[in-house]
N, C-alpha and C positions, 0 to 999 in steps of 0.2 A: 459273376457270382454263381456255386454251384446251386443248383435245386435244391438241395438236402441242406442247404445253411440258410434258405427262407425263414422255415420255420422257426428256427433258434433267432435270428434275429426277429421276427412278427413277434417272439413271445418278450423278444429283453423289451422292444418299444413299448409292450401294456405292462408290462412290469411297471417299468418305469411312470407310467401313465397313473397306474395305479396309486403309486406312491406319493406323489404329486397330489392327486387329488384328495388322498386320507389326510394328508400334510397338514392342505389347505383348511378341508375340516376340521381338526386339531386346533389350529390358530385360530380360529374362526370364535370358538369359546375358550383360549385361553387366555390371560390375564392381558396381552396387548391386546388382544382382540376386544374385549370387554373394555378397555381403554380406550381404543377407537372409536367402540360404539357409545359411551360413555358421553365421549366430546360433544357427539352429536346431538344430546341430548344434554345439556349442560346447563345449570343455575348462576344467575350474576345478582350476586344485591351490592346495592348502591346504596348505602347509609349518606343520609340528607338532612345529619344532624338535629340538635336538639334546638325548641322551643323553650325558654326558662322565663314564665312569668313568679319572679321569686314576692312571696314564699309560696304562696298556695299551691302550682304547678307547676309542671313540666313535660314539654307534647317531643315523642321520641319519632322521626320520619324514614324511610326507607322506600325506595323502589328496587320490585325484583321483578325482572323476567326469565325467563326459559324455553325451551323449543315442544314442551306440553305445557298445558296450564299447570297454573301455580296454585296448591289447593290449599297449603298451611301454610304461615308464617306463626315465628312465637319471636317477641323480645325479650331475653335473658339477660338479666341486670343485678346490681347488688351495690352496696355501698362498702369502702374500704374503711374498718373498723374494728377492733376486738371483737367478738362474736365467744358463742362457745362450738364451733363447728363451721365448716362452709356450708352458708347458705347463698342459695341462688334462687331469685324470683324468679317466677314466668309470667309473660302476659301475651295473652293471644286475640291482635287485633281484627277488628271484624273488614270483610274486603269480599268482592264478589271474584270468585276464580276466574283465570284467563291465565295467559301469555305472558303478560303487563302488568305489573298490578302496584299500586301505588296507596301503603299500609303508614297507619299514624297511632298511636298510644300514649294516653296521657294519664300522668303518675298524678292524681288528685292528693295533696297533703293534710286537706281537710279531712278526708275519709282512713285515714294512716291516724298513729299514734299520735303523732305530731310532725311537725317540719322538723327534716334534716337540721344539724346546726350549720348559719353559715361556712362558708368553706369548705362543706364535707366533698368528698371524692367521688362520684356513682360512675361506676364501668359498666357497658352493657353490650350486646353483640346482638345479630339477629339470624335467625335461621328459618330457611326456607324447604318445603319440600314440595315435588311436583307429583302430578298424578301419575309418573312412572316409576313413584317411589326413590327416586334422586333426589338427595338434600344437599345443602350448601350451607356452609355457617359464613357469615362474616370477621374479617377484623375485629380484635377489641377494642374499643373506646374509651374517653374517659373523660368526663365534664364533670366544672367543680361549680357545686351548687352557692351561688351568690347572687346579688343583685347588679343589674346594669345600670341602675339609677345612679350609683354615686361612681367618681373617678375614683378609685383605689389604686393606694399605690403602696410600695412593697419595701423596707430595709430590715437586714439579717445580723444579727451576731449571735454568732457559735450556733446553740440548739433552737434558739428563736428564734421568731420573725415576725414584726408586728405590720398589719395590714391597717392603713387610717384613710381618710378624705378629707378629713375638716383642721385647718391649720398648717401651720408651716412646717417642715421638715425638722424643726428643731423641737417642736413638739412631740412628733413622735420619738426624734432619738432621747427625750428624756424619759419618756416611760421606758423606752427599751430597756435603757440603760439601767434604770430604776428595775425591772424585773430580774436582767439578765444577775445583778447584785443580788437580787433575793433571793435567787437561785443560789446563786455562791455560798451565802449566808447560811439558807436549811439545809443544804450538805456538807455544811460542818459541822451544823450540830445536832443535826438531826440523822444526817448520812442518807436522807432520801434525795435521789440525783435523777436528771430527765434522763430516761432510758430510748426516745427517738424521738424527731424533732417538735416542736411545738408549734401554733400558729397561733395568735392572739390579731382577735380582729375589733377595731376602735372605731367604734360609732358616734355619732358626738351629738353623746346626749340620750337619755331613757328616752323620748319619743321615738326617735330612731330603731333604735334597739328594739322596741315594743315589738314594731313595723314589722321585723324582721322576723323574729321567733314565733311560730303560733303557740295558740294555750298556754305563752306567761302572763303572770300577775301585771298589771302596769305599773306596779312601782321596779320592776326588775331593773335590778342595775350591774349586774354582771355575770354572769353564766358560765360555767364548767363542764365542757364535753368528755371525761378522761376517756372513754372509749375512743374517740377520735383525736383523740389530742390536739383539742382548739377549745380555747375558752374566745369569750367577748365579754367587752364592758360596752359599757354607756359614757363614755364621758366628755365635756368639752375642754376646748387652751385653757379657759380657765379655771375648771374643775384638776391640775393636774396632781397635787398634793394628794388631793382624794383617791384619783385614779390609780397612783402611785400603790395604796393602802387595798384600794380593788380587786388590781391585778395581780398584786400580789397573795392576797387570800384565795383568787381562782386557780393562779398557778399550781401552790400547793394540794390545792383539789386533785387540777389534772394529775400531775407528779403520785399523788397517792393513791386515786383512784388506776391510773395503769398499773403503780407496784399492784397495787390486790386483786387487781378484776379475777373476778371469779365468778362461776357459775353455781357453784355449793354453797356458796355463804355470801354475808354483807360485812359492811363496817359500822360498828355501833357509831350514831349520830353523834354523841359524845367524845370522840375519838377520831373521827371524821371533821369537825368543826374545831374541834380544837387543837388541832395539829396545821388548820388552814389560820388558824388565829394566830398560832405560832409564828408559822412563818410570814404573817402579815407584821408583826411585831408586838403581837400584844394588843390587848383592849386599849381604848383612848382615856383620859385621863378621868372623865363621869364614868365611864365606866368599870371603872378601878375602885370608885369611890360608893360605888352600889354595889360592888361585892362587897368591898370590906364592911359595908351596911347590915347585907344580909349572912354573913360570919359572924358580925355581933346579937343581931336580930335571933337568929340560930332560922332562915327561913331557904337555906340551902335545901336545891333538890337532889334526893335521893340518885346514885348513879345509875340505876338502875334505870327512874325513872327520864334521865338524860337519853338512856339507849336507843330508844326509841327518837319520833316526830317530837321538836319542838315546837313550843305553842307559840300560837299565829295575835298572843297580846303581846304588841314590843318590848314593855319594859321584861316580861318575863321571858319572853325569846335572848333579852340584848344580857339579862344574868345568866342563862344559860350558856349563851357564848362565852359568858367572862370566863363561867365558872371550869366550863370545860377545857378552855385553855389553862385554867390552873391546874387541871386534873394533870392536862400532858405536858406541861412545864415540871410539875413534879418527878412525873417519869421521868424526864430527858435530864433533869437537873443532878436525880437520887440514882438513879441506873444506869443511865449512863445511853448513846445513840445505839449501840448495837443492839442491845436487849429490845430495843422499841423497830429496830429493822425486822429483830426475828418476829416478834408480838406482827405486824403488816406482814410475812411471810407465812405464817400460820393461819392468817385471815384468809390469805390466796389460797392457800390450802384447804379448802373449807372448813377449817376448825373452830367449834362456836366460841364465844368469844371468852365465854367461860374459862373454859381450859385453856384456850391459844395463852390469857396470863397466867394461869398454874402451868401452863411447861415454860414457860421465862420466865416469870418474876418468883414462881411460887406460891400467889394467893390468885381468889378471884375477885369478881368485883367487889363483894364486902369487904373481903382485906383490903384492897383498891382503898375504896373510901375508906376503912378504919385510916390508916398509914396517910391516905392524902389528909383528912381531917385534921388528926393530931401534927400533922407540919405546919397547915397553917392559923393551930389555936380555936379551932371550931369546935363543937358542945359535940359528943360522939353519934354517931347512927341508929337513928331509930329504926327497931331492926319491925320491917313491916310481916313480916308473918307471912306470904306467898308469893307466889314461883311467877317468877316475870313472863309473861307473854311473850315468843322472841317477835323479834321484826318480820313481817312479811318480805319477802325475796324474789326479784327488787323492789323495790320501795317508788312508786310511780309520781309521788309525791313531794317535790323538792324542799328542802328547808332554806329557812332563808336568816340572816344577821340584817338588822335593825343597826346603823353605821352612824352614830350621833356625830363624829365630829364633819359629819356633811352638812351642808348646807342643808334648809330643814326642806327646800324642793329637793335636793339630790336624791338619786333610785338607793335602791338598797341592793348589797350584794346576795347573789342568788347561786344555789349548787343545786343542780340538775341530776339525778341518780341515772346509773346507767338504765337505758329501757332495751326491750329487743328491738329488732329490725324491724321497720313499719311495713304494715304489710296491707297493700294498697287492696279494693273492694274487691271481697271474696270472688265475689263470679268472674273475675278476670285475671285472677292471679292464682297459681301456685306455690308453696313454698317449699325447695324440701332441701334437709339439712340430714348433716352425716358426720362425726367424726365428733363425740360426745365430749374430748379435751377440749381446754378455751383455746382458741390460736388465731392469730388475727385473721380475716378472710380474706381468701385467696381464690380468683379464679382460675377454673380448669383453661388448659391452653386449649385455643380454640383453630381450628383443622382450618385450610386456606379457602375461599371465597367457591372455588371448583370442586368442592369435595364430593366426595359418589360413594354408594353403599358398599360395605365391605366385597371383598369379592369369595365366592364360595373355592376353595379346595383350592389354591394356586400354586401349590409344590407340587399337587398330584397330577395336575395337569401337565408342567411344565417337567414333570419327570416323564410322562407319557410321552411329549413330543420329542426327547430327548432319546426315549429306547426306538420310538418310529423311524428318527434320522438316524442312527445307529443301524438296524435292520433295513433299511431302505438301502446305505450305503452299503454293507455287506451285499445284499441282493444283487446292485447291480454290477461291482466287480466282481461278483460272480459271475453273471450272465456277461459281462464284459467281456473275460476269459472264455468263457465256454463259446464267443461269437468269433474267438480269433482260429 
C-alpha cells in the first residue's frame, strides 16, 4: 500500500465510524428504541375477579405489578343499559405503592340509588400506572349481577328467556309460553313488538323477590326494567294463572318503556298503565264491575289527573288502572295501532304529551276524555279551570296495580321507572358522560394489558434515521471509490 492512500483510507474508517455511531444514537430514541426500553419497564394486571354478595354488594379484585412501583390503579365499570350518553364510572382503590400491589373495590348498593335489577350486565376493566409514568389497561370483563343462592336455570324461545329455580321444567315452559303468546297478541294489535331480547327472571314467591331488589315495597310482585330489558315476578307452581296475568303486564312495560326511553320526556302514568293492562288482557272481572260503578256514579278521574302518580289507596289505584285501560283500548279500538305507534314515537322524541296527541289524533287530553267519555256513556268533563303540573322527569317513584284476582296473600304487580346509573359514594367514584343522544352504552375499546404512553414525533424520527442511512451510504461509496 502507497503512503499517500493512508490517509484516504484512515479517513473512509472514521467516516464510517462516525456513522455507525450517529445511527446507533438515532435508534436509541426512536420508536423501537422506545419499544425496547418500554419492555423493560412493563405493567401486567391480573384481574382476580368479582366478589358478589347479591344484593347489597359487589368486591371487584386485581393484582398489578411492574418493574417501578405501581402508584395508581382505577376500576372502570358501567352497566349495559339504555343510558342517554356513555357513561363510565371510576373508582380508585386505596393500596400502598410498590412493585406488587394487590388492589380491591367494593360497589356498595346501599349507598347507590338502588340495586342493579337481577340479571343486569356490569363490564369493568382495570388500569394501572407506574411511577415512570407507564400505564396499562386490562381486558374487558363482564359479570352478571345475580344471586348464587338459588340453582337457576335457563330455557329460550325466540326473543325470550325465562330464568326460574323453584319447580319443574314444565312450569317454566308455561309461563314462557304464556308470555311469548302475549307478545304475539300486543303486536297485532297494538304493533308494539320486542326490539332486542328480553330476560324474565322467576322467583318463587314475593318473599324472594323482596330479597332480591333493594328499596321495593314488600308487597312487590313483579317488576319492570325496560332499560335493561329484564323484568321479574314473584311467583310460585302454583300461583301460575296469576303469573301468567303478571308477566304479561311487565312485559308490556319493558316493550314500551324501550319503544320511548327517552331523556326529554316521560310517558303519562295513564298511558303507561294502560297499554300494560292491555296487553295483560284487561282488568279482571270486579274490576270491570267498579268501573262500570264509577261511570254510573260519574266518580271517574279526570285524565289529567291520571297523568301523573297513582294513589297508594287500592281500591282507587285498582280504578285507575281499570280506567286507563279503557282510555287505551279506546285508542287502539277508534284509531286504529299505527296512530298509537306514532303517539310512543313522539314521546321518545321528547314531545309533551299534549301535542305528541294533537299531531296524531288531533285533540289533546281534553278532547282525549271528551271523545273517550261519550263512547262509553259517562256524564261529560268537568272542566277544572288549571294547567296541570307535568310529571317530574324521571319519576323515581314506581306505581303499582292492586291485582284482585290474586290470591288475597299474592304480591302485587310493580313498574319500576327508568332511573339513572347508580352512582356508588361520592369520594370514590367519578362519573363522566358525553354524548347527550340516548344510545345504549357502550364501552370504549380498551388497549392490551402492555400498553405504554404515546410516543412523541415517530414519523420524524423515523424519517431522520432514514435520510442518516441514505447519506451514510452515499458517504461511503464515495469514499469507497476514492480508496480504489
Amino acid at each position: 500500500m502507497r503512503d499517500e492512500e493512508r490517509p484516504r483510507r484512515t479517513g473512509y474508517h472514521a467516516a464510517r465510524i462516525t456513522f455507525y455511531v450517529l445511527l446507533v444514537g438515532l435508534l436509541a430514541v426512536s420508536p423501537l428504541g422506545l419499544l425496547i426500553a418500554s419492555a423493560q419497564t412493563s405493567i401486567t394486571i391480573e384481574d382476580r375477579g368479582v366478589e358478589i354478595e347479591f344484593p347489597e354488594r359487589m368486591t371487584f379484585n386485581a393484582q398489578v405489578e411492574g418493574s417501578a412501583d405501581i402508584e395508581r390503579v382505577v376500576l372502570e365499570y358501567g352497566v349495559e343499559r339504555l343510558t342517554c350518553g356513555t357513561v363510565t364510572a371510576k373508582a380508585f382503590p386505596d393500596f400502598e405503592p410498590g412493585r406488587s400491589v394487590t388492589v380491591a373495590w367494593t360497589w356498595e348498593m346501599l349507598q347507590s340509588w338502588g340495586s342493579e335489577p337481577p340479571g343486569a350486565t356490569i363490564w369493568y376493566r382495570w388500569r394501572a400506572i407506574d411511577q415512570a409514568g407507564n400505564e396499562a389497561v386490562s381486558d374487558e370483563q363482564r359479570v352478571v349481577w345475580l344471586d348464587e343462592v338459588h340453582d337457576w336455570q335457563s330455557i329460550s324461545r325466540g326473543m325470550l328467556t325465562a330464568h326460574w329455580y323453584d319447580g319443574p321444567r314444565s312450569f317454566a315452559e308455561d309461563l314462557l309460553n304464556s308470555a311469548v303468546d302475549s307478545l304475539d297478541q300486543l303486536a297485532q294489535t297494538t304493533g308494539v313488538a320486542p326490539q332486542s331480547p328480553i330476560d324474565m327472571y322467576i322467583y318463587a314467591g314475593y318473599d324472594d323477590l323482596r330479597d332480591a331488589v333493594l328499596f321495593e315495597p314488600g308487597w312487590t310482585g313483579g317488576l319492570a326494567f325496560p332499560e335493561h330489558d329484564i323484568l321479574v315476578i314473584g311467583v310460585s307452581p302454583d300461583q301460575v294463572e296469576w303469573g301468567k296475568d303478571a308477566e304479561a303486564h311487565e312485559l308490556t312495560h319493558v316493550l314500551v318503556g324501550h319503544l320511548t326511553f327517552s331523556c326529554l320526556g316521560s310517558v303519562p302514568a295513564w298511558l303507561n298503565e294502560g297499554i300494560a293492562m292491555y296487553g295483560e288482557g284487561g282488568p279482571d272481572p270486579e274490576s270491570r264491575d267498579r268501573l262500570e260503578a264509577a261511570i254510573a256514579n260519574d266518580e271517574l278521574a279526570s285524565l289529567r289527573a291520571l297523568s301523573g302518580e297513582f294513589s297508594e289507596a287500592s281500591d282507587k289505584a285498582n280504578l285507575s288502572y281499570s280506567q286507563s285501560y279503557s282510555i287505551v283500548n279506546f285508542l287502539v279500538e277508534k284509531h286504529g295501532r299505527d296512530k298509537l305507534i306514532r303517539l310512543f314515537t313522539n314521546l321518545r322524541d321528547g314531545i309533551a304529551i299534549e301535542d305528541a296527541l294533537k299531531d296524531v289524533y288531533g285533540f289533546g287530553l281534553d278532547g282525549l276524555e271528551d271523545e273517550w267519555r261519550a263512547s262509553i256513556g259517562a256524564k261529560p268533563r268537568r272542566a277544572e279551570g288549571v294547567t296541570p303540573t307535568p310529571t317530574p322527569i324521571p319519576t323515581p317513584v314506581p306505581t303499582y296495580q292492586p291485582i284482585s284476582a290474586a290470591p288475597i296473600t299474592s304480591p302485587i304487580a310493580v313498574t319500576r321507572a327508568p332511573t339513572p346509573i347508580p352512582t356508588p359514594s361520592a369520594t370514590s367514584v367519578q362519573i363522566a358522560e358525553v354524548s347527550p343522544t340516548p344510545a345504549p352504552t357502550e364501552a370504549p375499546a380498551a388497549p392490551s394489558s402492555a400498553a405504554t404512553e404515546p410516543l412523541s414525533a415517530p414519523l420524524i424520527i423515523a424519517a431522520a434515521v432514514a435520510i442518516l442511512v441514505a447519506i451514510g451510504a452515499i458517504v461511503l461509496s464515495t469514499r469507497s471509490r476514492q480508496s480504489l
